[in-house]
C-alpha positions in Angstrom: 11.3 44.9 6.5 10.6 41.4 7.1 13.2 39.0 8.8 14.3 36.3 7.0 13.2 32.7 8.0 15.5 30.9 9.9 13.7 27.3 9.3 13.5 24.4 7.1 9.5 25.1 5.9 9.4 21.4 4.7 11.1 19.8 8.0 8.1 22.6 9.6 5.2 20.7 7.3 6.1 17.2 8.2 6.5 17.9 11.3 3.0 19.3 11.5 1.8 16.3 9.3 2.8 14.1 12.1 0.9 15.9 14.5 -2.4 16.5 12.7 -1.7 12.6 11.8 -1.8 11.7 15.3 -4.1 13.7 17.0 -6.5 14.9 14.0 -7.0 18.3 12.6 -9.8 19.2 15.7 -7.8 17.4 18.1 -4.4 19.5 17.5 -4.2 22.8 19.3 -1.5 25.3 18.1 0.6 24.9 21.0 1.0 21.2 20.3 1.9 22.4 16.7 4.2 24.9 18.2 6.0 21.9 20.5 5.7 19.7 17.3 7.7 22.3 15.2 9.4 23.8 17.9 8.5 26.9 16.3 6.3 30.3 18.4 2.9 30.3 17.8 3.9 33.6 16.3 6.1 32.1 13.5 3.5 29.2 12.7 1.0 32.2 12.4 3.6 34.2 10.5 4.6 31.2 7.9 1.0 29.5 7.4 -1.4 31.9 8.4 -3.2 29.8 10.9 -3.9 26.5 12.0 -6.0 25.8 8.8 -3.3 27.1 6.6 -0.6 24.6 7.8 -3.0 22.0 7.6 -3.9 22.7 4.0 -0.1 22.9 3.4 0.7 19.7 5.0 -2.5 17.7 3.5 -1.7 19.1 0.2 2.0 17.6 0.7 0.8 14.4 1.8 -1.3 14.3 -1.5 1.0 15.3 -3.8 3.2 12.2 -2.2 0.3 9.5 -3.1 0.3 11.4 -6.2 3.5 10.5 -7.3 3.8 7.0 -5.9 0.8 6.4 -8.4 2.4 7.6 -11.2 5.5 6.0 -9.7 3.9 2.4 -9.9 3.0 2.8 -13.2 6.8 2.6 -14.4 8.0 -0.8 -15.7 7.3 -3.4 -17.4 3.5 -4.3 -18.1 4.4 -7.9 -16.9 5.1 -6.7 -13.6 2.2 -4.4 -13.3 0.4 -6.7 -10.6 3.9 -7.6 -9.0 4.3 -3.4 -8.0 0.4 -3.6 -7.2 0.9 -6.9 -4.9 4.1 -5.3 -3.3 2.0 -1.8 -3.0 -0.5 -4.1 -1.0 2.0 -6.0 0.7 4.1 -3.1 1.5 0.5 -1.6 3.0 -0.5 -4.8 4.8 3.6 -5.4 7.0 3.7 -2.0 8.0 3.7 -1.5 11.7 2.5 2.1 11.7 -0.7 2.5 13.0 -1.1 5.8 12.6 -2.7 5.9 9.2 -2.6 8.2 6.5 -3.4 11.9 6.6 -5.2 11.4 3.4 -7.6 9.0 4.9 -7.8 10.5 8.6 -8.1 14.3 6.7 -11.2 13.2 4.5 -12.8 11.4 7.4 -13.0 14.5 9.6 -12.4 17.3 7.4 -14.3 16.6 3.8 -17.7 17.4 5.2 -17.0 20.9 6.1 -14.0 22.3 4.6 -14.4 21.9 0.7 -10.9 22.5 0.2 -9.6 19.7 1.4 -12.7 17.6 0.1 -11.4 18.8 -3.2 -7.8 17.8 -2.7 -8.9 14.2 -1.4 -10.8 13.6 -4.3 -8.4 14.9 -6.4 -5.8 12.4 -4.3 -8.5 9.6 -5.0 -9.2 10.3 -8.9 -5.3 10.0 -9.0 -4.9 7.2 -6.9 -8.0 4.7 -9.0 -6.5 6.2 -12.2 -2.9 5.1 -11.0 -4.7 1.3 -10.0 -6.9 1.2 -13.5 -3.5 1.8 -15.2 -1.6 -1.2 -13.2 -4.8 -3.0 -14.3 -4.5 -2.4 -18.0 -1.1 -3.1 -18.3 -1.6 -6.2 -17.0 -4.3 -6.9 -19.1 -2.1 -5.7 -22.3 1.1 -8.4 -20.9 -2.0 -10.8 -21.2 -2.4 -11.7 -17.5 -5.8 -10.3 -16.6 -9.0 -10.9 -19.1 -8.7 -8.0 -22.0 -12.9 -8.3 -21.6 -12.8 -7.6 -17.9 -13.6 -4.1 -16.2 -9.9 -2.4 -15.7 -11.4 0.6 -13.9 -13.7 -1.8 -11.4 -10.6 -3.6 -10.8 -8.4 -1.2 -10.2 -10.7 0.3 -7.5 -10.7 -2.8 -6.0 -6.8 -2.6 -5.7 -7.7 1.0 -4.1 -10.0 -0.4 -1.5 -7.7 -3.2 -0.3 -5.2 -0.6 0.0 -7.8 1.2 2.1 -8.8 -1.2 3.8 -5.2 -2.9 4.7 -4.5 -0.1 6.2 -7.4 0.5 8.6 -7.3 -3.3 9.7 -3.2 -2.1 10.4 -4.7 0.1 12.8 -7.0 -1.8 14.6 -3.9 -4.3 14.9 -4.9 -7.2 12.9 -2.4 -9.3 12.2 0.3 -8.2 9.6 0.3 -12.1 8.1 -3.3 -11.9 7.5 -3.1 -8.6 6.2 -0.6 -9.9 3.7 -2.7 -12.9 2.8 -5.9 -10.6 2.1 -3.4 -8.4 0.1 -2.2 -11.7 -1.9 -5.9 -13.2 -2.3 -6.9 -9.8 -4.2 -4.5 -9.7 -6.5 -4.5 -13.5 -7.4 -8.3 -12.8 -7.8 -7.8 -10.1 -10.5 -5.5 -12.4 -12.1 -8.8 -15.3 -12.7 -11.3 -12.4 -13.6 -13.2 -13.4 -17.0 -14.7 -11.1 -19.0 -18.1 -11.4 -18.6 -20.0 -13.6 -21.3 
């Protein structure tokens, strides 16, 4: 009969999210997963199978986070649709963690060759740009973006300066002029026109 875990799976995943996060799915070997965890290579094994496994487990928890902030952003009042999209940005563009997101890092290294998780990111992404469109639309219903003017365009531009705040984060441009480039996109969606 099989002994009963004695650990916190989640507390396990996050801490393994951390690691891959730091040091990349290639560049993480199980015994820095093990020191990560603090559980045997034997118990990691055990739990998730192997090194893949956990990965897939912790990228598929990571997602399923973005996920829900989407939808979570959506919530409100259509006036403030681009006020939770500016602070989204903002919130993106102050932070002082340069270590990413495992969404991003995962996909960069991973997608190519391991179609699971280049079916998870995209699933992350389709989520993600319908979550932005939505902001978009809402906005466009409260009457403060051009009813004419692409909703799904400019909601992927929303996505990209999320995207792209974050890797400027990383390379350690300034958090002020991250915040301005966050500001300057959203005040551009707001003076779209339709096109005539």
């Amino acid at each position: 009969m099989a002994r009963p875990r004695t650990f916190d799976e989640h507390e396990v995943v996050a801490a393994a999210r951390r690691q891959f996060n730091e040091t990349g799915f290639h560049g993480t070997s199980v015994g820095e997963l093990s020191r990560a965890t603090g559980l045997s290579k034997g118990s990691l094994y055990g739990a998730f199978g192997d090194k893949d496994g956990l990965f897939q487990r912790a990228f598929d928890d990571y997602c399923a986070g973005t996920d829900e902030g989407a939808a979570a952003r959506l919530e409100g009042p259509e006036g403030e649709a681009l006020d939770r999209a500016r602070e989204w940005l903002r919130t993106t563009a102050r932070s002082s963690d340069t270590s990413g997101c495992l969404l991003a890092r995962g996909t960069a290294e991973l997608a190519s060759e391991n179609p699971a998780v280049a079916a998870r990111a995209d699933a992350a992404y389709a989520t993600l740009l319908a979550g932005c469109r939505g902001l978009v639309e809402q906005a466009q219903r409260a009457g403060q973006v051009d009813a004419g003017a692409d909703a799904a365009a400019l909601g992927g531009l929303i996505l990209a300066t999320q995207r792209g705040l974050e890797a400027l984060g990383r390379a350690g441009v300034d958090p002020s002029v991250r915040v301005a480039i966050a500001d300057a996109a959203i005040d551009g969606i707001t003076a779209v026109r339709a096109p005539s």
